[in-house]
C-alpha positions in Angstrom: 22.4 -24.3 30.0 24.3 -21.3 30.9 26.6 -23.7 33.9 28.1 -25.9 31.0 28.8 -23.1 28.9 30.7 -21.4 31.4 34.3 -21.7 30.5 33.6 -20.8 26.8 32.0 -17.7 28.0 34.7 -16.7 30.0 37.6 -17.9 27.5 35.3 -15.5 24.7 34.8 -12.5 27.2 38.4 -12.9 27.8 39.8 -12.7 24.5 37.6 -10.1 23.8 38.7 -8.1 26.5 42.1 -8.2 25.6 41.5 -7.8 21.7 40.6 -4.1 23.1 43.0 -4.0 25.5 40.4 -2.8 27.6 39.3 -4.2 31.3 36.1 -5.1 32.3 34.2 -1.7 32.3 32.7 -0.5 36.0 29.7 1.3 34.6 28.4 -1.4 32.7 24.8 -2.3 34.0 25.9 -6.3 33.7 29.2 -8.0 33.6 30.1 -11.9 32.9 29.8 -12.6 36.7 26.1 -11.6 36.6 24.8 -13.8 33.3 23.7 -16.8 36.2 20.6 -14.2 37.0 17.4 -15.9 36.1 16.3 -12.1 34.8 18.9 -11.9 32.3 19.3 -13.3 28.9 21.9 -14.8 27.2 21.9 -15.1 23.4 24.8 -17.7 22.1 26.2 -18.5 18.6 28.0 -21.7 18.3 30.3 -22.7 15.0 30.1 -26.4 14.5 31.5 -28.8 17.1 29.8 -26.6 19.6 33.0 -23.9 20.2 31.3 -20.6 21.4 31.4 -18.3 18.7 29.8 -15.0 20.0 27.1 -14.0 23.0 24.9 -11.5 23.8 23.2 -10.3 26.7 20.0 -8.3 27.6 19.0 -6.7 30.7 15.0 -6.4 32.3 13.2 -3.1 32.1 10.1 -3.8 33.8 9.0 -0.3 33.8 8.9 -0.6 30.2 8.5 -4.4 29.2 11.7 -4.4 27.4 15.0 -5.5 27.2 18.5 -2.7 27.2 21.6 -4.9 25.2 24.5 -4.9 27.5 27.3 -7.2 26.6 28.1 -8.3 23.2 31.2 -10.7 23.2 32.7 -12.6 20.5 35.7 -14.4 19.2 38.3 -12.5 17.6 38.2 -14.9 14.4 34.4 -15.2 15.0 32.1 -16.0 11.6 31.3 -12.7 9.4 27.9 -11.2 10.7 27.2 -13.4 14.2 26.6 -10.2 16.3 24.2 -8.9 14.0 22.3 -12.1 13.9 22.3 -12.7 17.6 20.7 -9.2 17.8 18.4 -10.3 15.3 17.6 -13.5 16.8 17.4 -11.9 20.2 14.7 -10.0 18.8 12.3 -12.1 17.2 12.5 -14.1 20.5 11.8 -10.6 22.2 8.4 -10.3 20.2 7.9 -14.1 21.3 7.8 -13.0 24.8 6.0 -10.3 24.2 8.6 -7.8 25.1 7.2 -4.5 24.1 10.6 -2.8 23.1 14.5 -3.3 23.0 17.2 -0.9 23.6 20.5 -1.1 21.5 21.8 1.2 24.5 23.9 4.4 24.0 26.4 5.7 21.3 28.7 8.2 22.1 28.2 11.4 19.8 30.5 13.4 17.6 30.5 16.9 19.1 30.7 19.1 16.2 31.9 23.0 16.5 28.6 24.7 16.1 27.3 22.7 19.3 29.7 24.2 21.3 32.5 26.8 21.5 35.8 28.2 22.6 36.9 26.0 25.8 34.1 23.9 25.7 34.5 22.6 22.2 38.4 21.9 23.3 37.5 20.0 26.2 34.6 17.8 24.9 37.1 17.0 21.9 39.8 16.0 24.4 37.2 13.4 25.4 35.5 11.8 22.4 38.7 12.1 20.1 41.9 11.4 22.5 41.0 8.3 23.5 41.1 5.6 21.3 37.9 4.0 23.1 35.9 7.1 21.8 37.8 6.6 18.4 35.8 3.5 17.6 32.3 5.8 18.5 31.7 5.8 14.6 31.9 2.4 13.9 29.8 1.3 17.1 27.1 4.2 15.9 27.2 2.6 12.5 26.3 -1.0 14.1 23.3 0.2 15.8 22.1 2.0 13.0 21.6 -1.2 10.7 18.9 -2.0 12.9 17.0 1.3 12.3 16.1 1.8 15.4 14.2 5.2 16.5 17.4 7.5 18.5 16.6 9.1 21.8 19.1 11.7 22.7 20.3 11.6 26.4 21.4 14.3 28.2 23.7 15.3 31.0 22.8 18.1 33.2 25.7 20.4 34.4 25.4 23.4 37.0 27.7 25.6 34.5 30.8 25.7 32.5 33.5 25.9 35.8 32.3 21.9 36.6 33.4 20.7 33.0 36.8 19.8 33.5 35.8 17.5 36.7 32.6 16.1 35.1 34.9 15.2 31.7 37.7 13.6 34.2 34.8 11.5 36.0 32.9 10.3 32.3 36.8 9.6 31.1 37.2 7.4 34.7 33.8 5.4 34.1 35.2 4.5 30.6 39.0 3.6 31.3 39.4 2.5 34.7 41.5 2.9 36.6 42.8 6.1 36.7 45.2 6.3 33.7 47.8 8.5 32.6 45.3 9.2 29.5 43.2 10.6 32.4 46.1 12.6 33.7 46.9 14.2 30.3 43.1 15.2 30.0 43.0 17.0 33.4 45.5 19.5 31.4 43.7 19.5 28.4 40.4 20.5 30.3 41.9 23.7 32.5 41.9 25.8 30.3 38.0 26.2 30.5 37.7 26.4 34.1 39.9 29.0 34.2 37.9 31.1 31.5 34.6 30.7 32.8 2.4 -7.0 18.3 4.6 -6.2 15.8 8.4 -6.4 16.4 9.5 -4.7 19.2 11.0 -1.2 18.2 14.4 -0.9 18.6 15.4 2.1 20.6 19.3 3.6 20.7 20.4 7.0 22.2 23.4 8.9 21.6 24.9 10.6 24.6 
């Protein structure tokens, strides 16, 4: 099914692509390329006349019976609400297969002052907030909680405050490739710091 839908999904990940002004995104588990694996699923909305409207796709984890949301593509002018109902869909065929659990994947956080301070805080800010890709965090947070799904934090593990800047620069490279002038403008921003020192499967989402 996937084969004669091909073009529309490349014409709808394209569009969407360049809605964002965004390329297609390195760290990303699965990419358009890899929707032909039999492990994968696709979920499709189609307006009348069969024109793709939007698609989803979810990724095996085995070690859990469950399903992590990776892409999530759709049509600039696409119907009011199709995302959430593929997601919706997507689940009650998840609890048909007697998939255990689904992950809505991770949200990046709002780093408020109290978490953090001085240098730190400046550089962490840099990173969610001068970048328009981190901009849109808020909305993306306030998609995946309409589900209500239980949040997991995730953590990343650093060996002390002089690695910051080059940890930030590497989490700013996964996100924007290739290396951008954005990324050049934050490797100033971030010295500063170094130098100083049976029923439905539940619906998991964690905030980096």
């Amino acid at each position: 099914m996937l084969a004669q839908h091909s073009e529309q999904l490349r014409a709808v990940s394209g569009r969407w692509l360049h809605s964002r002004r965004s390329p297609e995104l390195g760290y990303s588990l699965g990419t358009l390329a890899t929707l032909t694996d039999p492990d994968i699923v696709v979920g499709m909305a189609f307006k009348p006349g069969g024109v793709l409207d939007a698609f989803v796709s979810w990724l095996p984890v085995p070690a859990r019976n469950a399903w992590t949301l990776d892409l999530m593509r759709r049509r600039p002018d696409s119907t009011y609400g199709v995302m959430e109902a593929l997601i919706v869909r997507s689940i009650e065929e998840a609890n048909r297969r007697g998939i255990g659990e689904l992950s809505l994947g991770m949200t990046p956080r709002t780093i408020a002052t109290r978490d953090v301070s001085g240098g730190m805080d400046r550089a962490m800010r840099a990173m969610y907030w001068g970048l328009d890709r981190f901009q849109r965090s808020r909305s993306l947070h306030r998609f995946k909680a309409k589900f209500s799904p239980s949040w997991e934090d995730r953590y990343l593990a650093i060996p002390g405050p002089a690695v910051l800047p080059e940890v930030v620069v590497a989490l700013v490279r996964a996100h924007l490739p290739p290396l951008s002038a954005a990324v050049a403008a934050l490797r100033s921003a971030v010295r500063s710091p170094r130098s100083s020192g049976a029923a439905k499967p539940p619906l998991l989402a964690a905030p980096e």
